[in-house]
C-alpha positions in Angstrom: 11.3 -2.7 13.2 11.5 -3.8 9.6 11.8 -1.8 6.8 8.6 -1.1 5.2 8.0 1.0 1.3 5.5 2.8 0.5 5.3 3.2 -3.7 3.2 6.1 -5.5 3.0 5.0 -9.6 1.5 7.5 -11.4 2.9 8.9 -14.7 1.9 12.4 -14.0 4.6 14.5 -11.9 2.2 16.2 -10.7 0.3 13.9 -8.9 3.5 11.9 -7.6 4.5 15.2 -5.9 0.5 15.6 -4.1 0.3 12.3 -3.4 4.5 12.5 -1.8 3.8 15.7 0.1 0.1 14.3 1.7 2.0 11.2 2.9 5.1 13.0 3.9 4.3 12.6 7.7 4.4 9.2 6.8 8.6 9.0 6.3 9.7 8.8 9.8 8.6 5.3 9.6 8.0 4.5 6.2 10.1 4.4 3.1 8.0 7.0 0.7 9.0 6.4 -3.2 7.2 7.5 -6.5 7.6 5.9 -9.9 6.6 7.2 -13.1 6.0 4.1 -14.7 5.3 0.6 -14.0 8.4 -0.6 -15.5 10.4 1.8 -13.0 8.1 0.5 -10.4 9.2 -3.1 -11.3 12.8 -2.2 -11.1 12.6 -0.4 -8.0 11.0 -3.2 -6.1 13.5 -5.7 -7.6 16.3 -3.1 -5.9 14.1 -2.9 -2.6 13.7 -6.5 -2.8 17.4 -7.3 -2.9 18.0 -4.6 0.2 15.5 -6.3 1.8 12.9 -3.6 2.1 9.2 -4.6 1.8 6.2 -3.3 -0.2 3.8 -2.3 2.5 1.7 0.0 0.2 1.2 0.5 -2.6 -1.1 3.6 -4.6 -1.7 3.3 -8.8 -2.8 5.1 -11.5 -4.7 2.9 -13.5 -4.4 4.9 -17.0 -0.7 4.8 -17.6 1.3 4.5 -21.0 1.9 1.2 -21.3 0.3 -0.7 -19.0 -2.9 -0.5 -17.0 -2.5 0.0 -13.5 -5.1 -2.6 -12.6 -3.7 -5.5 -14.2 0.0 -4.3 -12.6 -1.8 -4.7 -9.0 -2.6 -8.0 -10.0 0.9 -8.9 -11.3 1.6 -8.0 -7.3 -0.6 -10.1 -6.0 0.8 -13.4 -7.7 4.4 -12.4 -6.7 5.6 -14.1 -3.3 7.4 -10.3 -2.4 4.3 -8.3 -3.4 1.5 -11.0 -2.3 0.9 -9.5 0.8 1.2 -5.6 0.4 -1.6 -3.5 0.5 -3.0 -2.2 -3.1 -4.7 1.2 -3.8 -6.1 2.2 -6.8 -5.7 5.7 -7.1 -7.2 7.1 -10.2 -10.0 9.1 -12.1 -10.6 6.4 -15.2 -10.6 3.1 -13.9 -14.0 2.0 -14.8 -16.3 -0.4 -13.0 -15.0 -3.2 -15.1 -11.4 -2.6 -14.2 -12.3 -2.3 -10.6 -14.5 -5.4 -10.3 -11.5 -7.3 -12.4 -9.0 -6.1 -9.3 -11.8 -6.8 -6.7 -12.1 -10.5 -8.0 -8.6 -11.1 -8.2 -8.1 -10.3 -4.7 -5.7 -7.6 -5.9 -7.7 -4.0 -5.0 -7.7 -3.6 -1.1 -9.2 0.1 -1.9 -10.1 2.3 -4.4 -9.6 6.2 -4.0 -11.2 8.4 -6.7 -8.9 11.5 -8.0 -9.1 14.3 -7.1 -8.7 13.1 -3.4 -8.9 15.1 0.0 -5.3 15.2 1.6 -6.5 14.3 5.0 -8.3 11.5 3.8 -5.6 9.8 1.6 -3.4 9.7 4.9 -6.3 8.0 7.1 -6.9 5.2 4.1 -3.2 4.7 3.5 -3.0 5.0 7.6 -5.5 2.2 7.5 -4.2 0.4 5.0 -0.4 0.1 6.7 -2.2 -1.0 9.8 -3.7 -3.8 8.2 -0.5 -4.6 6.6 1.8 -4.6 9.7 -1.3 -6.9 11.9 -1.2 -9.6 8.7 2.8 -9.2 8.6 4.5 -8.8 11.8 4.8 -10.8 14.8 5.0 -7.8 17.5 2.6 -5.4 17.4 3.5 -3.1 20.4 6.1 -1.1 18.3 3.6 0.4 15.6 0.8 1.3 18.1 2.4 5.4 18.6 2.2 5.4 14.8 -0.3 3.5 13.4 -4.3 2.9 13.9 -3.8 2.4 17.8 -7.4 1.1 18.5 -6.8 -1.7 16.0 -3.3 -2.9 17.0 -4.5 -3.1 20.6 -7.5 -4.9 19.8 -5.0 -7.0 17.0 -2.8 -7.9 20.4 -5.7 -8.7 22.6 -7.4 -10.8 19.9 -3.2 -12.7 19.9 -2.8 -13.1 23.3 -7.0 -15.1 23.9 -5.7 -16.8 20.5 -2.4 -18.2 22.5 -4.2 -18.7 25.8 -6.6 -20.5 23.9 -3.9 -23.0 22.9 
């Protein structure tokens, strides 16, 4: 299987370390990092980039010093690397203008309002990987045990009339 990242950016410790520990059971499979910034966040995905690891997922703070978490989403979206990872807003201050602004640019695939229920954040980001790995990878079959099972299945099904359709 190919490597896959999952990045937290948040510039509160705190949160990082929630956020970490409810996605924890994630790791077996999944690269979990944190930045505090979105200028670490840059350079750690130009690292991961040149390793040859992949942005799967990735959760933001939109109120960071600096830089606005929204308008960093969309800087992923235009990025050939980044285009097609899936983008969380995770945050208490984004207002409906921000949000709509990431909506429009095809840069928010979910929004996830703080504080957040643990077993919650690890069915959307659950949900959101599944997504990522049926738009991203050609075989399907090794992320059913892990991921959203029912969707993968129905993902190979919906393959296989495609092909025989052919």
């Amino acid at each position: 299987m190919n490597k896959y990242m999952i990045l937290c950016v948040d510039d509160e410790r705190d949160v990082l370390d929630a956020v970490l520990h409810d996605l924890s059971p994630l790791t077996d499979d999944f690269l979990l990092e944190a930045c505090e910034s979105v200028n670490e966040a840059r350079e750690l995905l130009a690292e991961s980039s040149a390793d040859g690891v992949q942005l799967a997922l990735i959760l933001c703070d939109h109120m960071m010093p600096g830089e606005r978490g929204v308008d960093f989403l969309i800087e992923l979206k235009r990025q050939d690397f980044t285009r097609q990872a899936r983008k969380v807003l995770l945050t208490g201050q984004a207002g409906l203008e921000e949000t709509v602004e990431a909506v429009n640019n095809a840069s928010l695939d979910y929004y996830i309002a703080k504080p957040w229920n643990a077993d919650e954040l690890r069915q959307i980001a659950i949900d959101q990987l599944t997504s990522f790995v049926i738009a991203t990878e050609s075989n399907l079959l090794p992320w059913v045990q892990i991921l959203d099972s029912e969707r993968l299945m129905q993902a190979i099904s919906d393959r296989r009339l495609d092909f025989s359709d052919s």
